[in-house]
C-alpha positions, 0 to 999 in steps of 0.5 A, spaced: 523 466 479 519 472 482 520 479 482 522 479 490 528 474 488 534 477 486 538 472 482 545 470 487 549 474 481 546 481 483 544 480 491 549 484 495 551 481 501 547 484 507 555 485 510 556 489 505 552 494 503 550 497 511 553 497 517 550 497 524 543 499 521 538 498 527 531 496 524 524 493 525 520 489 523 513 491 522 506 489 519 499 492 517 494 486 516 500 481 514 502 486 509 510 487 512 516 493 512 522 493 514 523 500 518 529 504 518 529 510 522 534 516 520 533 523 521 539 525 518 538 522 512 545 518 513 542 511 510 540 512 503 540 505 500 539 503 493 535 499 489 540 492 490 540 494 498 532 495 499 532 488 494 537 484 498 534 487 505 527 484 503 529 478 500 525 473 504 531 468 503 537 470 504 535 478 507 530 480 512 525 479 508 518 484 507 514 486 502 517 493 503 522 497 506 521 504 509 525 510 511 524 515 516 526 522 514 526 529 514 521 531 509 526 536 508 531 532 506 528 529 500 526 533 492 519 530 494 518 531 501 520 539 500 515 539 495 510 536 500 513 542 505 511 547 501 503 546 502 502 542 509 509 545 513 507 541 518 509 535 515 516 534 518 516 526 517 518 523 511 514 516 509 520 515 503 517 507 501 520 502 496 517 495 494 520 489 496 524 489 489 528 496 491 524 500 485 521 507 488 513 506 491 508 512 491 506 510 497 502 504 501 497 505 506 498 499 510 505 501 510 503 508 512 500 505 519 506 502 521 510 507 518 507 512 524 506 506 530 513 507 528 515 514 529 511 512 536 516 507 538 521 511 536 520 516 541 520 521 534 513 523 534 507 524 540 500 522 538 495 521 543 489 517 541 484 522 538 489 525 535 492 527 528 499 528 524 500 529 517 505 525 513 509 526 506 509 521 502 510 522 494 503 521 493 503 528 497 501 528 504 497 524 509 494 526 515 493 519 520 490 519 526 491 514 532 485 509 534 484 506 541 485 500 536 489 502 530 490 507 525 485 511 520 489 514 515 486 520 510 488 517 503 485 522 499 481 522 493 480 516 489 480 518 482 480 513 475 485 513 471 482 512 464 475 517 466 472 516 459 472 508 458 470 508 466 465 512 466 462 510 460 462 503 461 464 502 467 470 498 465 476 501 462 480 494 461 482 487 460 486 483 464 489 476 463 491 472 470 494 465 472 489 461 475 483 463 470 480 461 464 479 467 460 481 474 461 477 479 465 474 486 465 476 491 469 477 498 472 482 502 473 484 507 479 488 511 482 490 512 489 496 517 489 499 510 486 496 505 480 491 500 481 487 495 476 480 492 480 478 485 477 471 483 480 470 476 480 463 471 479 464 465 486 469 463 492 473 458 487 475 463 482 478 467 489 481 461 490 483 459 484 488 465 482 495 464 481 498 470 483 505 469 483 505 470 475 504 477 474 497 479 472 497 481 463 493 488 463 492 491 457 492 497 457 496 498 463 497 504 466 503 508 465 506 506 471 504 500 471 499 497 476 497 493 482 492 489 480 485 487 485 481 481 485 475 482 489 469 477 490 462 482 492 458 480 498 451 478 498 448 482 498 454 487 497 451 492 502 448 490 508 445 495 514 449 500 510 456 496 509 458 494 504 463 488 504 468 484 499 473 479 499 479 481 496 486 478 494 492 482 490 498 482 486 502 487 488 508 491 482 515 489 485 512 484 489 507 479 487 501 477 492 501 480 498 497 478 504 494 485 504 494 492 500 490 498 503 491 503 499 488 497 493 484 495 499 480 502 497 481 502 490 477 495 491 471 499 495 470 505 489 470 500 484 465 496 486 462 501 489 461 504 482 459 497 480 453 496 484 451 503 483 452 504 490 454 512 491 450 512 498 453 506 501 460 510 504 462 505 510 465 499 507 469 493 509 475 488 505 477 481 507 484 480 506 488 474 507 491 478 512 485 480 516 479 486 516 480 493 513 475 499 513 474 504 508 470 510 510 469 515 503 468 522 505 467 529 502 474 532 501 475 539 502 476 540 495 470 538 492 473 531 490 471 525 495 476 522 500 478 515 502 479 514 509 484 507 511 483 504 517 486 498 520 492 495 525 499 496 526 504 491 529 511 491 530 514 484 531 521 485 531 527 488 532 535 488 530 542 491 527 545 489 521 552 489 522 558 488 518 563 483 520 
């Protein structure tokens, strides 16, 4: 039984735990949230609520949930205040198993075409807004065709064995026959990065186990598999395929914030820093990844990508 299965034993009924609770249904290149609008702060569900809401069988069902709040209103988000004031929103996330989430870089794309449709926010294209996050802020701006989000800078978690070796890590996955090495990297939330020889290996992955990682970061970890084009950098883009096994949730259609972590790995893998516009394949469509230099020195990630709302409801008490 997967993470994202809670037994009937511990699944709230949805009847009980929230009454007359508007929400959308939302999704960033098949990555999905359900999105609750609540400026004053009225709706703070716990872990067995944002797990029964995003049960696929019995709730919603999603990937995620995400809360709009004031940033003032939660410990993290006075913190993000306290540097970037003009980040009123607060993108308060949680992983398909209720636990709390740094942040999702899909979700941050439809967390603001949300605040769009919500009428909370204006945003004309061109233009950009800072969001609070617990990964700190994120400054997002509208495309004619999507969202590209300023990640921040990339960093690896284990600096010594990846700068060393390259590799920092082993991980043991369902689907191959011996343990891979890997890369460790911090987007604001952990991912692992696992490069793979051909298609079939892709293909072959069972990521409804969750991946065996050792050592494994100390808040644990996504873990990326990706599959280099050939050539990896063609007319100045680089481009991979890749599928992923997220913490809380299990294999998901996408992941932006992995989908970075995937781009810096592999980049350092082929040696190639001058190659700065990438492109990931998910099995939920494209994704672009821009590295950029920060203003502090250190090089920054910038996402971009769609976002789509498909629904809309109200979960009511009866």
């Amino acid at each position: 039984m997967s993470a994202n299965d809670p037994t009937p034993e511990t699944t709230p009924s949805l009847q009980s735990i929230v009454g007359n609770l508007p929400y959308a249904k939302g999704h960033g290149t098949g990555n999905d949230f359900v999105l609750i609008a609540d400026p004053f702060d009225e709706h703070q569900l716990d872990q067995a609520q944002v797990a029964a809401l995003c049960d696929r069988h019995r709730g919603i069902g999603a990937d995620g949930l995400i809360r709009a709040v004031p940033s003032k209103t939660l410990a993290e988000g006075r913190e993000v205040l306290e540097s970037s004031p003009e980040a009123y929103w607060f993108m308060d996330y949680r992983n398909g198993d209720g636990s709390i989430s740094e942040m999702c870089g899909n979700g941050v794309r439809v967390f603001m075409h949300f605040l769009l449709s919500e009428k909370l926010v204006e945003l004309p294209v061109g233009s950009r807004l800072p969001i609070g996050t617990r990964a700190g802020v994120k400054i997002v701006t509208r495309l004619e065709d999507g969202y590209a989000v300023d990640m921040g800078p990339w960093e690896f978690i284990f600096e010594q064995a990846a700068t060393q070796n390259g590799l920092d890590s082993r991980v043991a996955t369902a689907g191959l026959d011996n343990a891979r090495g890997a890369l460790s990297i911090s987007m604001g939330n952990p991912h692992t990065v696992v490069a793979l020889a051909n298609a079939a290996e892709l293909e072959n992955l069972e990521l409804f186990a969750i991946p065996d990682v050792q050592p494994l970061p100390p808040h644990g970890t996504n873990v990326e598999y990706v599959l280099a084009a050939d050539p990896v950098v063609h007319e100045g883009v680089g481009s991979l395929r890749m599928r992923v096994h997220e913490r809380g949730v299990g294999e998901t259609l996408s992941c932006g914030t992995g989908a970075c972590a995937a781009a810096a790995a592999t980049r350092h893998w082929a040696q190639a820093q001058d190659t700065l516009s990438w492109k990931v394949q998910v099995p939920g469509g494209e994704l672009g990844i821009e590295f950029t230099p920060g203003a502090t020195g250190r090089e920054h990630v910038v996402l971009s990508g769609p976002a789509v709302l498909v629904s809309r409801g109200e979960i009511s008490a009866i």
